[in-house]
BAKOLLUM-107475 format. One line per 10 residues: number of its first residue (from 1); for each residue y, z, x of C-alpha. Coordinates in steps of 0.25 Angstrom, whole numbers, padded with zeros to 4 digits. Example, Ala and Ser with C-alpha at 12.3 -4.5 7.8 and 13.67 -1.06 7.14 Angstrom:
2
1	-0018 0031 0049 | -0004 0029 0055
REM end
This chain:
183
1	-0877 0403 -0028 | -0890 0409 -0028 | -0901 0405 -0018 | -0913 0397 -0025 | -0921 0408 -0018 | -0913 0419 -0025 | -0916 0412 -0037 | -0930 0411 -0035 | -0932 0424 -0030 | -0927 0429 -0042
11	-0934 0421 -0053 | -0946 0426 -0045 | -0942 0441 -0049 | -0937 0438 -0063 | -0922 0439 -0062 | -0916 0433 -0074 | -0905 0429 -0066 | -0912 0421 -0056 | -0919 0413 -0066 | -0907 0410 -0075
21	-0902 0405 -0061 | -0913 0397 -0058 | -0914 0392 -0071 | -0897 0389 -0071 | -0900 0381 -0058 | -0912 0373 -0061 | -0912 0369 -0075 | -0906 0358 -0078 | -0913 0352 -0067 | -0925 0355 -0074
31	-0920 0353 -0089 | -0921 0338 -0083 | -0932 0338 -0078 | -0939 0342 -0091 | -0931 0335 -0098 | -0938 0323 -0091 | -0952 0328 -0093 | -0951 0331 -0109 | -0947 0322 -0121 | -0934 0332 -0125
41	-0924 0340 -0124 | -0930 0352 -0131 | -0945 0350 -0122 | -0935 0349 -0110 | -0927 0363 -0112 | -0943 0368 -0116 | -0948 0364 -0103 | -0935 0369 -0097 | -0937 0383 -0102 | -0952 0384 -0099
51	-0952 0379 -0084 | -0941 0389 -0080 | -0950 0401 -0087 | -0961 0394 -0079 | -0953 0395 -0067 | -0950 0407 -0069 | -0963 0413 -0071 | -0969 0405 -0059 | -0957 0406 -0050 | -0965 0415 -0041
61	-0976 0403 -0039 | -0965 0396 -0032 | -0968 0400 -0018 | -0958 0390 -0011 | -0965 0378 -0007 | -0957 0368 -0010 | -0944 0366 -0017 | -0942 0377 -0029 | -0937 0364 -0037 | -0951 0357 -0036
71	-0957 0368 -0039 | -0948 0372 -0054 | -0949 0356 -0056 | -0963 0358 -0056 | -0963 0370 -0066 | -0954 0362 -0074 | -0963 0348 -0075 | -0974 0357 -0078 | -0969 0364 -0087 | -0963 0350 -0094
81	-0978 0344 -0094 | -0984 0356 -0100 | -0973 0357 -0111 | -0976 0342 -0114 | -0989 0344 -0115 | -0989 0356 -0123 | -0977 0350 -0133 | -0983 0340 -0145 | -0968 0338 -0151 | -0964 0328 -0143
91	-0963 0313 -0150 | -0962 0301 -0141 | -0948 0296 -0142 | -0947 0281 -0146 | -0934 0271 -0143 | -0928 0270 -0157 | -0917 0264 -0150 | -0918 0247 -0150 | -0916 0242 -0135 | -0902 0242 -0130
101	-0897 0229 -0123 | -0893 0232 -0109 | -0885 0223 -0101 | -0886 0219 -0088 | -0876 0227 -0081 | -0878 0239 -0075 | -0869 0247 -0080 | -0871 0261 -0082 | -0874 0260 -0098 | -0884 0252 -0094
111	-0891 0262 -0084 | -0889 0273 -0095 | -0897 0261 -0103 | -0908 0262 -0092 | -0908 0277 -0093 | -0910 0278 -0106 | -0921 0268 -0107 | -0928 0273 -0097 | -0926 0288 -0104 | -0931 0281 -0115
121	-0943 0275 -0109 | -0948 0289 -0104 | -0946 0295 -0116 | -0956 0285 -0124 | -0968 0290 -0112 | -0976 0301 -0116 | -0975 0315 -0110 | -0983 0313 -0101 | -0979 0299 -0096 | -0964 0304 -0094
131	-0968 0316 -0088 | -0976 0308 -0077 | -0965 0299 -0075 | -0956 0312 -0073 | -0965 0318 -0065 | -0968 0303 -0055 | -0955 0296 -0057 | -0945 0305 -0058 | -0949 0318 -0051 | -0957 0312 -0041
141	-0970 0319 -0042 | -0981 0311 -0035 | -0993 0307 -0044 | -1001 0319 -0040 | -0991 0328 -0043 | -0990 0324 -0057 | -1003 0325 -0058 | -1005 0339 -0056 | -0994 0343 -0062 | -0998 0336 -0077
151	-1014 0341 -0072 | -1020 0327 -0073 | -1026 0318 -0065 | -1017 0308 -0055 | -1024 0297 -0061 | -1020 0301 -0074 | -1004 0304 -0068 | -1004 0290 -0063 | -1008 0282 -0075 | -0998 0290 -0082
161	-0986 0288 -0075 | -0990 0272 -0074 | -0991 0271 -0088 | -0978 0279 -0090 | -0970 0269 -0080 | -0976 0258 -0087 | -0971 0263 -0100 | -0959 0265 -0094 | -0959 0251 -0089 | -0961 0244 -0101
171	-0950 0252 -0110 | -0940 0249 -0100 | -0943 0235 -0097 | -0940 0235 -0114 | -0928 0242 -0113 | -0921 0236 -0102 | -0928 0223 -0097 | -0938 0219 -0085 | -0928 0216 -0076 | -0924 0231 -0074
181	-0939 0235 -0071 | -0947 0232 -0058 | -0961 0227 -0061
REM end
């Protein structure tokens, strides 16, 4: 196997080879993860594409502080937020499906149930709701993070990702019942 160094190196001097390889071993880590910041499949494979042509073209700003990793997952949220931004065609995806019954037990249907209502509820957020959730709850950026990265004020980060949970809280407690949310 190839070091990641190697690989790195490589992209650096334009070999096609090391960025097929680079490309082979990181995206389906971040298919996912644009997959979780745009409303589709096609938006997904879009952001996809244009982050590793961004990596590649600014793989020689990566001058080794930090992980490699953080720093594409950077490229890639970026790249995600601007392609959301720049993209109109997205509709807001509504529920057409009526609530589902769930039954007390905890069986593993009934966690795939959780999971969908919860993918579900993020999809009726806005863009840019789901991608401050992403970006807080899921990826673990800090507040000021965020807020660099979408170039807007803290302030303005945090109302947002409130709102958002708050949304988030009010579907699910429709869907699935108080009892499964803490106040």
């Amino acid at each position: 196997m190839i070091s990641l160094e190697s690989v790195i190196e490589g992209c650096r001097n334009g070999d096609a080879a090391m960025q097929e390889e680079l490309y082979r071993r990181y995206s389906p880590r971040y298919y996912a993860l644009c997959r979780r910041y745009v409303p589709d499949d096609y938006l997904a494979n879009e952001a996809l594409v244009e982050g590793f042509l961004s990596v590649f073209k600014d793989i020689r700003g990566y001058r080794g502080d930090g992980s490699f990793e953080g720093w594409m997952t950077t490229v890639f949220v970026r790249t995600a937020y601007h392609l959301i931004k720049r993209d109109s065609r997205h509709i807001p995806l509504d529920d057409d499906h009526p609530d589902d019954d769930i039954s007390e037990n905890r069986s593993i249907e009934h966690q795939i149930d959780i999971r969908d209502a919860l993918t579900s509820a993020l999809r009726k957020l806005t863009d840019g709701q789901r991608m401050i959730v992403n970006m807080i709850a899921i990826e673990g950026y800090t507040f000021v993070e965020a807020s660099k990265m979408l170039e807007e004020p803290q302030s303005t980060t945090k109302s947002h990702y409130y709102k958002a949970l708050e949304l988030l809280k009010k579907d699910l407690n429709r869907k699935l019942g108080k009892h499964y949310l803490k106040k």
